[in-house]
Backbone bond lengths (Angstrom), bond angles and torsions (degrees), N, CA, C in turn:
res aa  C-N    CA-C-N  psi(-1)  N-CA   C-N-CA  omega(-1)  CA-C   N-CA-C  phi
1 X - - - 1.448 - - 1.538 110.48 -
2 X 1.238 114.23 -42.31 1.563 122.77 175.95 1.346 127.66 -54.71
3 X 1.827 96.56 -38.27 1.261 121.40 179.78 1.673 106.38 -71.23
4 X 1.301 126.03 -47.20 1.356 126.98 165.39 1.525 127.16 -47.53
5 X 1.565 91.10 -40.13 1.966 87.16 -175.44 1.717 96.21 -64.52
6 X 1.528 107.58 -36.06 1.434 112.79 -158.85 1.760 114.61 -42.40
7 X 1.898 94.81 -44.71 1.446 110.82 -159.96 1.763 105.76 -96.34
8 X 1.713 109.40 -7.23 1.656 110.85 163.21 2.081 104.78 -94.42
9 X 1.092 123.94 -10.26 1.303 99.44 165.71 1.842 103.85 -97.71
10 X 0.993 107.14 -18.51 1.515 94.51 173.46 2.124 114.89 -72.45
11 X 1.084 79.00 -30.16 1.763 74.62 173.97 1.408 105.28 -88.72
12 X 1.179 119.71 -25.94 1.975 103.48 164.49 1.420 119.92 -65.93
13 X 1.447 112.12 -32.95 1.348 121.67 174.70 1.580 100.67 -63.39
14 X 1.219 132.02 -39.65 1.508 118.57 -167.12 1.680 113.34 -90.30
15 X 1.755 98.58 -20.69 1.572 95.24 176.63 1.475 91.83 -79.87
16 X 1.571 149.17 -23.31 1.162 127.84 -133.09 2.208 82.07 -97.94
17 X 1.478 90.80 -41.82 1.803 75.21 175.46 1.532 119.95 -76.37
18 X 0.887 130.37 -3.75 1.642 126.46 -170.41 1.863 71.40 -81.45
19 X 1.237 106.37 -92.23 1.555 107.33 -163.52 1.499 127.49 -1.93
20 X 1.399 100.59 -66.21 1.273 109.85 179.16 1.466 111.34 -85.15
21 X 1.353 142.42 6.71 1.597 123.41 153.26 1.428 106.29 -71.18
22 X 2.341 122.20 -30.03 1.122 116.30 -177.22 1.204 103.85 -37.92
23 X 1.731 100.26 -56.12 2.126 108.27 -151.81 1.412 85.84 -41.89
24 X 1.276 130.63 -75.19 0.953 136.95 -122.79 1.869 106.34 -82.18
25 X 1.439 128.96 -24.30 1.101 90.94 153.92 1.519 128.86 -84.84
26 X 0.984 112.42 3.57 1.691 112.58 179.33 1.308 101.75 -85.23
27 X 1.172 146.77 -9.96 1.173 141.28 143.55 1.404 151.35 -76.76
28 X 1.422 88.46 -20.18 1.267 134.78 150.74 1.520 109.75 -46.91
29 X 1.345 135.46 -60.99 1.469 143.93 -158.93 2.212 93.83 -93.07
30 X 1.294 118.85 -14.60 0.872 135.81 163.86 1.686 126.93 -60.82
31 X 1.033 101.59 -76.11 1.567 129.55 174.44 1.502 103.48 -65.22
32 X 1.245 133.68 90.11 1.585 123.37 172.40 1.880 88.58 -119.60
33 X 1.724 81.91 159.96 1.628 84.68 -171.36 1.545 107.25 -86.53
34 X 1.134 121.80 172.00 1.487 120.18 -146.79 1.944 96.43 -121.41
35 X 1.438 110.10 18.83 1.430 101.58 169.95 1.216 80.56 -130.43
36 X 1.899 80.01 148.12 1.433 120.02 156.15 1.622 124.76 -94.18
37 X 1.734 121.09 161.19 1.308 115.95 174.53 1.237 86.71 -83.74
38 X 1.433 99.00 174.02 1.544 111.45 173.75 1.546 85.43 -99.31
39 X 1.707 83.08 161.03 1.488 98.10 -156.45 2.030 104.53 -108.05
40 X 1.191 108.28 123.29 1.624 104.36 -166.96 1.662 111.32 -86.05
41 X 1.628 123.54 36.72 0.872 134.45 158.34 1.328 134.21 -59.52
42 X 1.335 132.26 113.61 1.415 123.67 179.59 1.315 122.07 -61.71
43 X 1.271 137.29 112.16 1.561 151.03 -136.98 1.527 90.69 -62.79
44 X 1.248 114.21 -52.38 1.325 102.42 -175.19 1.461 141.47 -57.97
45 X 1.528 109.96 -22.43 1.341 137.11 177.85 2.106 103.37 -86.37
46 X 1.779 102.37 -12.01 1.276 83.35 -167.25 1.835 118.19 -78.39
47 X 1.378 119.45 151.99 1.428 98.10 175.29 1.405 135.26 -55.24
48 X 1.041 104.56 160.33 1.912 109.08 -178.61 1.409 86.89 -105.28
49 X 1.307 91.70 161.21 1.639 118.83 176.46 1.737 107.64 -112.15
50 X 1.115 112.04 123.30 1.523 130.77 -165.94 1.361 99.13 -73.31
51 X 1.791 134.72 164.81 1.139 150.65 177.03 1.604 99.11 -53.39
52 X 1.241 134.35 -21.61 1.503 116.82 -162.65 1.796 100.21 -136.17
53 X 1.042 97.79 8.93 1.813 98.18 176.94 1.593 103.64 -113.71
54 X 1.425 120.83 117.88 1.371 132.77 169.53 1.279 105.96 -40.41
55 X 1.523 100.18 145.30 1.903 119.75 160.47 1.243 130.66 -108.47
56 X 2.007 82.38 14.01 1.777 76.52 -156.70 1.977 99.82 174.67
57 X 1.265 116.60 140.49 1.322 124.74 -165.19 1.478 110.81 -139.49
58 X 1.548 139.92 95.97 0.863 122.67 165.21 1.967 127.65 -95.23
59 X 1.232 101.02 113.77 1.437 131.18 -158.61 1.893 95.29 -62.53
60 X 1.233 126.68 131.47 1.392 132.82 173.93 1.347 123.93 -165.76
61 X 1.060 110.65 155.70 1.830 129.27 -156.39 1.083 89.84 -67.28
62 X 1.680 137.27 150.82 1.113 132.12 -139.74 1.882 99.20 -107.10
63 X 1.338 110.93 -43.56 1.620 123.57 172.17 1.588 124.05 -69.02
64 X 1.412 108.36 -36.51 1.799 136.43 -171.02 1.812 98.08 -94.86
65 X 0.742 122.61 -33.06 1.772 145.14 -173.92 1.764 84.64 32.76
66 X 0.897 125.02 54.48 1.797 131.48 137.76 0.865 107.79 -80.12
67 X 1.352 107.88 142.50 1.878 127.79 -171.12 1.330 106.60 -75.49
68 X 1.084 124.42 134.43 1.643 126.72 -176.49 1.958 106.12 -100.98
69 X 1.233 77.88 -55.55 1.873 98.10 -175.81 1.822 107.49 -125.21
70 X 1.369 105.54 150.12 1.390 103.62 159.54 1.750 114.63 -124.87
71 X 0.909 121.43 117.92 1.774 124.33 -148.51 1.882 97.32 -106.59
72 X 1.276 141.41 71.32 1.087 147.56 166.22 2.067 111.74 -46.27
73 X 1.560 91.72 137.59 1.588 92.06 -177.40 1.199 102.92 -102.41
74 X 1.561 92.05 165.13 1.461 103.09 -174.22 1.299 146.80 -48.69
75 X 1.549 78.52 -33.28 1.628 97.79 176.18 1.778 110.57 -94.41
76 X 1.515 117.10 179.91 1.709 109.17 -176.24 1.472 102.06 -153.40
77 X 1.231 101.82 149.05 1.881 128.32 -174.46 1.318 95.93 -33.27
78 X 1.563 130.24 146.99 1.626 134.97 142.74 1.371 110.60 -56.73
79 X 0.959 95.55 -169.83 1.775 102.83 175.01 1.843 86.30 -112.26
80 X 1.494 105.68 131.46 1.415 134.76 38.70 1.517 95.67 -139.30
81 X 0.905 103.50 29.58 1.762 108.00 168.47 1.451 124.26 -94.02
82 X 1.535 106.59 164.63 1.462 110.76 -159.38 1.918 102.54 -122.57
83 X 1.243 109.04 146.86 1.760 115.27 167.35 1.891 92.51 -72.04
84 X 1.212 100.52 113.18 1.782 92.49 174.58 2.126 99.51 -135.45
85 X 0.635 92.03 155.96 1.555 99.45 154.02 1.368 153.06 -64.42
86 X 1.271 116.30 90.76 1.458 120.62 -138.83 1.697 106.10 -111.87
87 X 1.097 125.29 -47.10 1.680 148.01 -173.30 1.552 115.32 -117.97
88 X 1.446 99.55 149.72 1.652 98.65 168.82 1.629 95.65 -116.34
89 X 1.170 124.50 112.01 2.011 96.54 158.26 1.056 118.21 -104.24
90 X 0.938 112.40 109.70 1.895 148.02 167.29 1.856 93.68 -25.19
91 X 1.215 106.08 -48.06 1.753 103.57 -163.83 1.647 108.65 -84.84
92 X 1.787 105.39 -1.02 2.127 84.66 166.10 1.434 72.64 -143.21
93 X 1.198 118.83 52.05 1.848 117.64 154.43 1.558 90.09 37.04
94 X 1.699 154.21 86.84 0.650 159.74 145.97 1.501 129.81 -135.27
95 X 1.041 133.80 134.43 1.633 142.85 161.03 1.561 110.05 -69.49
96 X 1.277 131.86 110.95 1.196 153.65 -171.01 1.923 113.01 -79.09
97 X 1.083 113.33 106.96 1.457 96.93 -176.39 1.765 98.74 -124.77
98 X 1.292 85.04 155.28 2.086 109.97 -177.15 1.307 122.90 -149.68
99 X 1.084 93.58 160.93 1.633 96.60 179.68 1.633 121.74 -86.55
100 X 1.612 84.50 133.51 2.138 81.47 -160.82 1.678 89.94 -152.20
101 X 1.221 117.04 103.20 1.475 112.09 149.99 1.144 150.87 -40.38
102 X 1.868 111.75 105.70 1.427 122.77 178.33 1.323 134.18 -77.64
103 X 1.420 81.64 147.16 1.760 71.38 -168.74 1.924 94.89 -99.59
104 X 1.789 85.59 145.05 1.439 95.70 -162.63 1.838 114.32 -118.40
105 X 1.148 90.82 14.73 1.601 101.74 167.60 1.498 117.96 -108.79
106 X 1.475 98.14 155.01 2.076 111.52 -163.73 1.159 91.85 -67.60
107 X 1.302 128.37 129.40 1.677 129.54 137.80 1.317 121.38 -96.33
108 X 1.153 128.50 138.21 1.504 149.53 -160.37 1.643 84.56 -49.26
């Protein structure tokens, strides 16, 4: 009888760690850290971001829509355009930003 409990807590002990290393890499691929290196690219060589490819994502609680994160892309505006705010998508709770030229003179 002793011998039985022995070999059912040892197999709970081995399902109880397999289990939880699963959680943990699937959370793992989840959880990425939220800095970047800076990048030693010469600005000029770096890519531009085209009229229809984002520069930029600001991440928010889906009911409260306060910004949680702001997630910048890789690539960045030409000149004379700006990272502005263009889209909301409802389906990754995010504010959509692109490059779109402002206009930077007073109008009456």
């Amino acid at each position: 009888m002793v011998r039985a409990i022995q070999v059912c807590s040892m197999a709970m002990f081995v399902l109880l760690l397999l289990c939880s290393s699963q959680v943990s890499e699937q959370a793992s691929t989840f959880i990425q850290p939220s800095i970047r290196l800076p990048r030693s690219v010469d600005p000029e060589q770096e890519e531009k971001c085209t009229d229809n490819t984002a520069c930029g994502w600001a991440v928010y609680k889906p009911f409260t829509r306060s910004i949680e994160n702001y997630m910048r892309n890789t690539c960045s505006c030409p000149e004379p355009t700006r990272c502005v705010r263009t889209d909301d998508d409802l389906s990754i709770s995010a504010f959509v930003y692109r490059c779109r030229k402002t206009d930077t003179t007073n109008k009456p």
